[in-house]
N, C-alpha and C positions, 0 to 999 in steps of 0.2 A: 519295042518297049520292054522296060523291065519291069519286074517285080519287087519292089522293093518294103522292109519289114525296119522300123522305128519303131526302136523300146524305151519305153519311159516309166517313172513313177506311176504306180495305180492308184487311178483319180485325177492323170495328167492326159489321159486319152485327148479329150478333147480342144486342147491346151497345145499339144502339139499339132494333132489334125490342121490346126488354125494356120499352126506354122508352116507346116507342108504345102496345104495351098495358097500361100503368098508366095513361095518359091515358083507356083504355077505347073503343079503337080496333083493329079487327082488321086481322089480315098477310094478305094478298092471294098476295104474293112477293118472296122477297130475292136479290137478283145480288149480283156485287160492286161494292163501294160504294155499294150504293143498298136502299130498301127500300119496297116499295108498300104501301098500305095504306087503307083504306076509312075515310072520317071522313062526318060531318054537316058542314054549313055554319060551326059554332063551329069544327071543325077549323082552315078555313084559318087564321085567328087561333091558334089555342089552343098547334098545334103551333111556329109561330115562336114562341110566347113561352114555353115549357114546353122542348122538345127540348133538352137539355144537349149530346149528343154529335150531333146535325146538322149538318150545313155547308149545308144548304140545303133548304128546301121549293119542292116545285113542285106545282100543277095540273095533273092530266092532260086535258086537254080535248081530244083525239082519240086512238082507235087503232084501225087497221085496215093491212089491205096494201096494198101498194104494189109492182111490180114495176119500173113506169117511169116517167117525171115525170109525165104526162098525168094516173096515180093519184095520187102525192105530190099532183100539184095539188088534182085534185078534193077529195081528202081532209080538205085545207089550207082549200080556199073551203067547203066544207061545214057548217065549223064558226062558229057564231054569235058570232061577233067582236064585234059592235055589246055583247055583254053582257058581253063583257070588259074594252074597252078603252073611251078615253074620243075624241070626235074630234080633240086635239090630241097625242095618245098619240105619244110617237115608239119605234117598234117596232123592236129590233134583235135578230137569231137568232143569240144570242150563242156556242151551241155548236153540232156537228152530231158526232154519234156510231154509227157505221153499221160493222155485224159481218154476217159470213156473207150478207150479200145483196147483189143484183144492183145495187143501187143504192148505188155507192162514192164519189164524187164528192165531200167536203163543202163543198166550194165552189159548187157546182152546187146541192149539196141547199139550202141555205143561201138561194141566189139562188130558187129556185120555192118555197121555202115563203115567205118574206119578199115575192114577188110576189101569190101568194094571198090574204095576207093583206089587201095592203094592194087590191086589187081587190074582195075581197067587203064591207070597209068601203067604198071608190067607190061600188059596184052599189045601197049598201045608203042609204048617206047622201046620193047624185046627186051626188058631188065627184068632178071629176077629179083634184085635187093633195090630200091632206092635209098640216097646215101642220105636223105635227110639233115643233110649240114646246110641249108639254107634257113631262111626266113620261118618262124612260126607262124602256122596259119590255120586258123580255128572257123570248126566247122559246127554251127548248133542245128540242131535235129528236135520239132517240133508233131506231135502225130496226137490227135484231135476227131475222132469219131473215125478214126483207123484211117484216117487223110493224114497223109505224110508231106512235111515239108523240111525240103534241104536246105540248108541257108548257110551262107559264104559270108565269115565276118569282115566289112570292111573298114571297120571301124580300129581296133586293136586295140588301145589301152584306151578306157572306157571313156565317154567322149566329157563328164564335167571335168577332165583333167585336163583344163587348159594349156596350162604349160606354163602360166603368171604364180603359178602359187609356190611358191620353196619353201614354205611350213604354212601347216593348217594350225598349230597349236594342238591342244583339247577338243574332242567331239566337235570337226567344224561342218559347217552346212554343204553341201554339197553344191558345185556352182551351178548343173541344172536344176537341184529345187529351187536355188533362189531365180531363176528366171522363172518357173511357173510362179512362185508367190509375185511377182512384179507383174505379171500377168493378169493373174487371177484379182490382184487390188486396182487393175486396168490404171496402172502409172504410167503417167508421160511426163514428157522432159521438161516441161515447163514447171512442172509440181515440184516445190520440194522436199527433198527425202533426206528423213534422218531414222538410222539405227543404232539407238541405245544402249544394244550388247552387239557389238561391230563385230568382236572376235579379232578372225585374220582380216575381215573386210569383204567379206563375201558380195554379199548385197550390197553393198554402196557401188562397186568395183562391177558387177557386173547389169547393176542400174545404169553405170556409166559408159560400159560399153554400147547397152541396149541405147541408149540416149543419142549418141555418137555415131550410130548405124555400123559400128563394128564389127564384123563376123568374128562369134568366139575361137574358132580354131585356127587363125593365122599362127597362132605360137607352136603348134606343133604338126608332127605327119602321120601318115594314117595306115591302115595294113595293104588298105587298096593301093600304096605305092608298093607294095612287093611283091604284085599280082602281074602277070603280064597283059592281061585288058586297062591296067594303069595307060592312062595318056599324057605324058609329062607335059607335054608342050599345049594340050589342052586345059589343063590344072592352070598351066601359069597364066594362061587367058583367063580362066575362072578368076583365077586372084587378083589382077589386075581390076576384072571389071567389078568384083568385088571392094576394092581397093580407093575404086572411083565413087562408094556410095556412102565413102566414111562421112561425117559433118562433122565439119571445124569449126562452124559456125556458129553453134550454139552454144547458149551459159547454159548453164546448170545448175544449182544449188544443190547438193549428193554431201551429204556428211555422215558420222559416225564417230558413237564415244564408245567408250570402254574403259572402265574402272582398274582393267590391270597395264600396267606400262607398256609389258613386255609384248602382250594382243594390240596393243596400238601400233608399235613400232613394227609388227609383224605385217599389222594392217597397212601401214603406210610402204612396206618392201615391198607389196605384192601388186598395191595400187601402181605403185613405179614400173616396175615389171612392165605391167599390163599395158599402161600407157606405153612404154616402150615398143610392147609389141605392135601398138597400132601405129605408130612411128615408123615403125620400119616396114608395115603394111602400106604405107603412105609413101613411102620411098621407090613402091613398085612403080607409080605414076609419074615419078620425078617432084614430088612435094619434101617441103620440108617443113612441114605443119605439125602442128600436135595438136593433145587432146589435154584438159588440163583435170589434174588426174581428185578425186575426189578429199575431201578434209578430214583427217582422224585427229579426235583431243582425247588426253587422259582425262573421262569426268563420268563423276558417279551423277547413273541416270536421276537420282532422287535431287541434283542441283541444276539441270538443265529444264527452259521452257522453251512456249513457241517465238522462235523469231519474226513468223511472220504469220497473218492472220489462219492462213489453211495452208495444206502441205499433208504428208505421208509419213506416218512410221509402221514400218517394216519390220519385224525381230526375232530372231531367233534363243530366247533368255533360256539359262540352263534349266532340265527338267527332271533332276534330279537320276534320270537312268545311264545317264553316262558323266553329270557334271554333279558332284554333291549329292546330297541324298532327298529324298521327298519333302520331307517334313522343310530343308530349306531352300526345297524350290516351293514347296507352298507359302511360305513367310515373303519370298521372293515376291510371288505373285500378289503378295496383298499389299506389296511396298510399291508394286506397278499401278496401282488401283491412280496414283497419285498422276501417273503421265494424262488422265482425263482431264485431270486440273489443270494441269501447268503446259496443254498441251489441246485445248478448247477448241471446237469445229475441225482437227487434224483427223483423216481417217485411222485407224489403226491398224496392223495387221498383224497376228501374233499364230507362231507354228510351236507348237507344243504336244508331246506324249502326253504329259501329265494328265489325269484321270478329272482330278480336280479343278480343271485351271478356272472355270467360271466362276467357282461357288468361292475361291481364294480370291478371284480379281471383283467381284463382286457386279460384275455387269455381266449382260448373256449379249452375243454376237449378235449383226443383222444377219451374217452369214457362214454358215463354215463348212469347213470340205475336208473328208478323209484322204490324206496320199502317205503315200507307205515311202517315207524319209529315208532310204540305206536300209537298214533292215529293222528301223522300230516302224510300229504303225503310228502316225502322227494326225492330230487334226488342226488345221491352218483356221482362225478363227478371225474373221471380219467386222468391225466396228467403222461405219460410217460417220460417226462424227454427230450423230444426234440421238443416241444412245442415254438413254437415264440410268442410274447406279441400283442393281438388282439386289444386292446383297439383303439377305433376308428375311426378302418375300417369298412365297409361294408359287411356285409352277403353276401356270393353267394347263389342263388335261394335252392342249396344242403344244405348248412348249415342253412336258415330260417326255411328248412324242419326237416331239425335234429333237431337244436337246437330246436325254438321256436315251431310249431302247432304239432309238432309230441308227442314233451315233455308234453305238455299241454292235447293233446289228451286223450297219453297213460296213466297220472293221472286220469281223469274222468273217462275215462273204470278201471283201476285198483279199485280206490275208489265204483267205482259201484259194482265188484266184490268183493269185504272185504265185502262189505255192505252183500251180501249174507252170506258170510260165516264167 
């Protein structure tokens, strides 16, 4: 069995766990942002092409302690490199992550593991230069109460890069947060889902995948193909039976506006895309099926209601640190106030930095959760659909603590732990 390390947004630990064991793979252990877990050999493949909310798979292929480099080293040369890599491999130890132990340096860490390595391929192959004209292949290095762990990226360009998307526009959401938010609002395919500020189409596009039994990574390949424990002719079984789990079956209702043209039109390239890709996922079977790819309209959210009695909105609205400034994403947020109305027993679901967003939307969440968005700290905020309008009343002693020093807290300890890892 292997070892295997799943990184994700922090505050998504348990979100992806979920996902690891439907694949039928067991949890070893979850930190933050990351999640270990035991797979077979189908693993390394299975999980880049499966894991919706990942940012990255790694091989663990060493752990033990270490207190001083001389250990780093050994630890590093010990491990059978020759079956990892190939001899034109050009190896680069792209992070180093080191907590509560004597060895702080990452610069230093970085330089003796990256020396290791490439010594025990010398020792092993009789070369003294490796020519490094192959494949990039990135090695992260994690050490944690002086327990060191080696990890073999196999993932390579970070996994929400689908390969549907050819322009994100302006600050777009990233395509694994928007699976944790679909997650986390426990949406299914029968509900339906509209987002207000669509963007490129993130969420509606990858509701629809989700919907459709799609695996996100049919559109593109992964670094574990330039490894030689790559098994080509087993990848193609994985996709195939992959391939067999898509549903064509199903309607959907999955829409999305946006007030600017050009984000629609964006929206609707990437929803094509997408569906294209599962098309030709489909093709692995001998089908010639599709999926039918979700609705984008040019419409200001302030003239749209509900079409149908209950349903999901989902959204990502700009928060002023990367789209406009404060003051007019809090205007923003009091002109949202109005989707309660026009928008009656629909749950809601709203992911926002903004400091203010409750006391401007003027309701407080059934539920909300800190996850660290790309590198702002974000809180995803839950409206069940029977919510009364809070605006300017008074906090009870329960809700100051909820809402405000808990939310607050629980950002600086979260941000502290990313910071590690």
């Amino acid at each position: 069995m292997n070892t295997l390390i799943a990184l994700c947004a922090v505050g998504a630990e348990h979100i992806l766990g979920n996902e690891i064991k439907f694949l039928g793979y067991k949890i070893k252990e979850n930190a933050p942002g990351r999640v270990l877990f035991e797979g077979d050999d189908d693993a390394l493949f299975k999980a880049n092409l499966c894991l919706r909310t990942a940012d990255r798979v790694y091989l663990e292929v060493a752990h033990y302690n270490a207190e001083d480099f001389d250990e780093l080293f050994d630890g590093v040369y010990n491990v059978n490199w020759q079956d990892y890599l190939r001899k034109d491999s050009r190896v680069i130890v792209d992070k180093v992550r080191t907590y509560k132990s004597v060895l702080k340096s990452e610069h230093a860490i970085q330089g003796v593991v990256h020396k290791a390595i490439y010594k025990k391929l010398g020792d092993v192959w009789h070369i003294l230069t490796l020519p490094e004209s192959g494949a990039e292949i990135n090695v992260r290095v994690f050490i944690t109460n002086d327990v060191v762990q080696i990890c073999l990226d196999l993932s390579g360009l970070p996994l929400h890069k689908r390969g549907y998307r050819t322009d994100g526009g302006v600050a777009p959401l990233r395509e694994t947060t928007a699976a944790v938010l679909l997650q986390l609002m426990c949406w299914r395919r029968k509900m339906p889902l509209h987002d207000p500020f669509s963007g490129s189409g993130t969420l509606p596009i990858e509701a629809c995948l989700y919907a459709h039994n799609v695996a996100p990574g049919f559109g593109r390949r992964f670094a574990l193909e330039d490894l030689p424990i790559y098994n080509p002719e087993r990848a193609r079984q994985i996709r195939i039976a992959e391939a067999e789990k898509i549903r064509t079956d199903v309607e959907c209702r999955i829409t999305g506006t946006d007030i600017d043209p050009d984000a629609v039109e964006r929206a609707r390239r990437n929803a094509e895309y997408a569906c294209v890709m599962a098309g030709r996922a489909l093709q692995l079977i001998g089908s010639d099926a599709h999926i039918e790819r979700p609705s984008f309209d040019v419409v200001d959210f302030k003239d749209i209601s509900a079409p149908f009695d209950d349903g999901m909105i989902i959204c990502n609205p700009p928060y002023g640190e990367r789209l406009g400034d404060e003051a007019e994403a809090a205007q923003l947020y009091r002109e949202m106030s109005s989707l309660f109305d026009d928008f009656k027993g629909w749950k809601i679901g709203v992911i926002t930095a903004h400091p203010k967003f409750q006391d401007c939307i003027g309701r407080y969440a059934s539920a909300i959760k800190d996850l660290k968005a790309g590198n702002l700290d974000s809180t995803f905020y839950m409206y069940n659909g029977t919510e009364v309008p809070g605006k300017g009343r008074k906090l009870n002693p329960h809700e100051k603590h909820f809402y405000g020093s808990k939310t607050a807290r629980h950002r600086k300890e979260n941000r502290e732990k990313s910071e590690r890892f």
